[in-house]
C-alpha positions as CSV (number, residue, x, y, z in Angstrom):
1,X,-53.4,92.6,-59.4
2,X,-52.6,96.0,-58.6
3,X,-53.6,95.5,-54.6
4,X,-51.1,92.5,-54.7
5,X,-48.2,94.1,-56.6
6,X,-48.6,97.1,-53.5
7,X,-48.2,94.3,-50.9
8,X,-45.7,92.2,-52.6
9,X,-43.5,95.5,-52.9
10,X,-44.5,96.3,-49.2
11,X,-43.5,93.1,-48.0
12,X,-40.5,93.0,-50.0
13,X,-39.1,96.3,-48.6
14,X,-39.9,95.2,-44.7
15,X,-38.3,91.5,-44.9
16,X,-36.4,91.6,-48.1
17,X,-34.3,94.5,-48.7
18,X,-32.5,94.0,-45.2
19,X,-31.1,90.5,-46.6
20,X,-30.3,92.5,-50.0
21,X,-28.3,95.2,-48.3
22,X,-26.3,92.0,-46.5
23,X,-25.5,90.4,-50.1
24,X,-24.8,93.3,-51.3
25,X,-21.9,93.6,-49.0
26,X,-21.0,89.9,-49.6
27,X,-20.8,89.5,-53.1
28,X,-21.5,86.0,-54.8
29,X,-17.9,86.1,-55.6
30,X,-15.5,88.5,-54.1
31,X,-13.4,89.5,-57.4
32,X,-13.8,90.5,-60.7
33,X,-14.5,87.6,-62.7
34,X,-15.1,86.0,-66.3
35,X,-18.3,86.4,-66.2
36,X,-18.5,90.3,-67.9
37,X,-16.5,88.9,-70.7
38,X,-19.6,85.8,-71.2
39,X,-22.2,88.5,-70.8
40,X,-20.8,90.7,-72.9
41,X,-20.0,88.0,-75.5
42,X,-23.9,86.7,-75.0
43,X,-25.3,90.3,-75.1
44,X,-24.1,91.2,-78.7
45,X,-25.1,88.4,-80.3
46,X,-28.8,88.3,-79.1
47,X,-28.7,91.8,-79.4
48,X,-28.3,91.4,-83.2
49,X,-30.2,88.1,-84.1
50,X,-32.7,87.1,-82.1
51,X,-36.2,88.4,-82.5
52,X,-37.7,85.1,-80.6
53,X,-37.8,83.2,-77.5
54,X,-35.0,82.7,-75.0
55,X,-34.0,79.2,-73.3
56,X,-31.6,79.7,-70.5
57,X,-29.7,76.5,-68.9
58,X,-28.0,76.3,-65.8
59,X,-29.8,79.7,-64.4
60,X,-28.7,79.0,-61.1
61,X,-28.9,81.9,-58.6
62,X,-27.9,84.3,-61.2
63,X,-29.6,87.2,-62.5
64,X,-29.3,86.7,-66.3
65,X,-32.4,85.3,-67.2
66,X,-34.3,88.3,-65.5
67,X,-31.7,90.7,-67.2
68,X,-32.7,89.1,-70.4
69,X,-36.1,89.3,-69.4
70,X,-36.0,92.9,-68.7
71,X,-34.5,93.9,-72.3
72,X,-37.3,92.3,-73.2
73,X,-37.3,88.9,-74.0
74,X,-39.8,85.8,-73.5
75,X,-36.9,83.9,-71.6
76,X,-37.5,80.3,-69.8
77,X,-34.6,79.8,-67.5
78,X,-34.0,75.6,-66.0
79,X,-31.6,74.2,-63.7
80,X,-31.0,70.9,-62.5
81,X,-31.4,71.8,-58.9
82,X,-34.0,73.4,-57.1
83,X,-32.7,76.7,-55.9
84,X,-34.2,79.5,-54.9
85,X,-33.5,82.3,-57.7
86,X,-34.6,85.7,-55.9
87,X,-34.5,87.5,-59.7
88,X,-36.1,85.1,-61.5
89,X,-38.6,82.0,-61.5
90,X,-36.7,79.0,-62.3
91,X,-38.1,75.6,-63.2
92,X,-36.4,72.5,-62.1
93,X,-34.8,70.2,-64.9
94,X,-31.8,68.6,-65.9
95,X,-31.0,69.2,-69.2
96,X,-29.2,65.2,-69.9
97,X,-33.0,63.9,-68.8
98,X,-35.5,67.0,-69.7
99,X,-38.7,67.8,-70.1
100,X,-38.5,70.8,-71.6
101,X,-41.1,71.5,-74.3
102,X,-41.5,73.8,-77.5
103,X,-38.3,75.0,-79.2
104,X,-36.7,78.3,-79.0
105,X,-34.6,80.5,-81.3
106,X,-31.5,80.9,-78.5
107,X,-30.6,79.0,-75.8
108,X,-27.7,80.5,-73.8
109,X,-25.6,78.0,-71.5
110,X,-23.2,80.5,-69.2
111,X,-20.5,78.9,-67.3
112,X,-22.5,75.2,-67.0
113,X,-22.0,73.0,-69.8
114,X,-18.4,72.4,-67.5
115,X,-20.5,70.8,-65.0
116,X,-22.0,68.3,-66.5
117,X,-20.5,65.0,-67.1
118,X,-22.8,63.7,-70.0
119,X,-21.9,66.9,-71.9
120,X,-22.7,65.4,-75.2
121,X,-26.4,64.6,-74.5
122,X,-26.6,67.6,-73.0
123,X,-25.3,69.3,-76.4
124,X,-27.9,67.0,-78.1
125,X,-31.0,68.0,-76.3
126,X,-30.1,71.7,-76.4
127,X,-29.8,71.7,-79.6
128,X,-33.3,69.6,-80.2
129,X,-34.9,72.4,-78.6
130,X,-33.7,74.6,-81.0
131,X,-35.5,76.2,-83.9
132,X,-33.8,75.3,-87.3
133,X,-31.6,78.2,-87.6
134,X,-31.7,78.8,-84.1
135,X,-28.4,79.8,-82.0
136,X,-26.6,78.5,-79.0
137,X,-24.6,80.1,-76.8
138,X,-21.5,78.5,-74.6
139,X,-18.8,79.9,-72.7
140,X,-16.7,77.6,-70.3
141,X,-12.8,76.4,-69.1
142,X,-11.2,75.9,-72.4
143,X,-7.5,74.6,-73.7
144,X,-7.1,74.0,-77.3
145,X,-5.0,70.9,-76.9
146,X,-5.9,69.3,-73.7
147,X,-9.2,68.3,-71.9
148,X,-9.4,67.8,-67.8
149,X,-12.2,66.1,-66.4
150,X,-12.0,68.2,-63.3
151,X,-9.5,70.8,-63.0
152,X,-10.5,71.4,-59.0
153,X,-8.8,67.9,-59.1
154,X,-5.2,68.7,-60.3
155,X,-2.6,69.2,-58.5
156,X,-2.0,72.7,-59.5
157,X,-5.5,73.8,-59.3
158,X,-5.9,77.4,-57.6
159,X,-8.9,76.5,-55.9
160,X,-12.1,74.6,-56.0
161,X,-10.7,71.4,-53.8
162,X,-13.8,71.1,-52.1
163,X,-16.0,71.8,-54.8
164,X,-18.9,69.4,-54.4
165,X,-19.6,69.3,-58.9
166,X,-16.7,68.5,-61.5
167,X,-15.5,71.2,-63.3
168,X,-14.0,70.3,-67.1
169,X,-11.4,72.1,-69.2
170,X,-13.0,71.2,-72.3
171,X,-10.7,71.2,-76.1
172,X,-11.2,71.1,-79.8
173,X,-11.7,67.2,-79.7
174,X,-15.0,68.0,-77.7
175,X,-16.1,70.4,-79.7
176,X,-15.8,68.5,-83.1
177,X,-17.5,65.5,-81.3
178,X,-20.3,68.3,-80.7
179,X,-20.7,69.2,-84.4
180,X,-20.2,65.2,-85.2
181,X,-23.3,64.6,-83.0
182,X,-25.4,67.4,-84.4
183,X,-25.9,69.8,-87.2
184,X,-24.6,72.5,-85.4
185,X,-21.7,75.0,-87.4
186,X,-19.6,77.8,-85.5
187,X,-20.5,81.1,-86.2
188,X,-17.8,83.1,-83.9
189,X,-15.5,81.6,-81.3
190,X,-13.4,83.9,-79.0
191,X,-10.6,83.2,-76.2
192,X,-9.6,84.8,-73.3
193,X,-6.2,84.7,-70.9
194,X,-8.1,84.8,-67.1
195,X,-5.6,83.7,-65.5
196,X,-1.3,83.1,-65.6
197,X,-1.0,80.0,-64.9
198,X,-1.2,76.9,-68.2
199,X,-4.7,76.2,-67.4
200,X,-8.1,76.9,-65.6
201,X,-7.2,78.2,-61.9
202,X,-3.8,78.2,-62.2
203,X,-1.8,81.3,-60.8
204,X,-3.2,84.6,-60.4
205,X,-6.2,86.3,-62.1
206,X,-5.9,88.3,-64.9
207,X,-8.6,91.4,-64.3
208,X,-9.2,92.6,-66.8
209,X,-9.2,89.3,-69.1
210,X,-7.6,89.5,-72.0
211,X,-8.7,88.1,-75.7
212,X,-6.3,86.1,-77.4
213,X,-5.7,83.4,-79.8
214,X,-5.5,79.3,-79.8
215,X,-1.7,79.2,-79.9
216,X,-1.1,82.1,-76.9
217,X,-2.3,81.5,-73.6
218,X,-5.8,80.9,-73.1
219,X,-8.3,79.5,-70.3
220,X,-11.9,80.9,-71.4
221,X,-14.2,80.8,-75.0
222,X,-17.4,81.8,-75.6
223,X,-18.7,80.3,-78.8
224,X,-21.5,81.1,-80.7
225,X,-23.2,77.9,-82.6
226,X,-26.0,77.8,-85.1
227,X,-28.3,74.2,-86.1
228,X,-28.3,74.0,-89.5
């Protein structure tokens, strides 16, 4: 093992670190973004309860699961498509249709429950896989009064016209159908002004965001559930 971890790191400096140094100068998104407030907002509540296993949906290229991994916990990280994920080993799985076994004490959905357009059975089988007790993490578009299916589709939208995947501003009435459909309660629920315009995309970007409340202008929440 220790022979193969030499020539993995060997290999990885000739080949690899080349193509890191070019990401590195292209970042996967070239502002500051939303996704420090969902982090953040996912970080301090794992920090505090969970003592268990991690499932992570919608991993994507991203490096959370391996940052979760490296604070130390047992994390599984899924995605519905196959991509490469240089951080972290991914398994392919669509969370509307899954196979995913065993049940976990948190599963943490950053920035994909938006995505999907059978977002109730997705809800459902996240929160089968859950230990009773167990916690759920969601952040995503938001507006208190009014759900978009896809906001790249509206007129106003500051970008995302091409965008080959939906992208939904989801409201209270989704939510409550959410807890209707499960046992799940909220534990905390915060919102965030990202950008000036009335909803997701529209006008500038606020850097940083800024927390507010259901009746000021708001585009982002992060929401902590717990099954019951």
């Amino acid at each position: 093992m220790k022979l193969l971890t030499q020539i993995y790191n060997r290999i990885g400096a000739m080949y690899l670190s080349p193509l890191l140094k070019v990401e590195q100068n292209k970042r996967p998104f070239p502002e500051i973004n939303e996704r420090a407030i969902e982090y953040g907002f996912a970080l301090t509540y794992i920090q505090a309860l969970c003592t268990g296993s991690i499932l992570d949906v919608g991993s994507g290229r991203s490096s959370w699961p391996h940052l979760l991994s490296v604070c130390g916990y047992d994390v599984k990280a899924v995605d519905k498509s196959s991509r490469f994920n240089r951080h972290y080993n991914i398994d392919h799985a669509d969370i509307t249709h899954t196979w995913i076994s065993g049940y976990y004490q948190f599963i943490t959905c950053i920035s994909t429950l938006e995505h999907i357009s059978d977002h109730r059975k997705a809800m459902l089988n996240m929160w089968m896989l859950l230990e009773y007790g167990g916690y759920l993490i969601l952040t995503f578009p938001y507006n208190e009064r009014f759900y978009h299916r896809n906001i790249y589709e509206h007129l106003c939208a500051g970008y995302g016209q091409t965008a080959d995947f939906i992208t939904q501003v989801f409201s209270r009435e989704e939510i409550n159908n959410w807890l209707f459909d499960t046992t799940f309660e909220i534990v905390a629920q915060e919102y965030y002004q990202v950008f000036t315009g009335g909803m997701w995309t529209m006008g500038k970007r606020i850097v940083p965001g800024k927390m507010t409340t259901t009746d000021k202008p708001h585009h982002l929440t992060c929401i902590l559930l717990q099954k019951k």
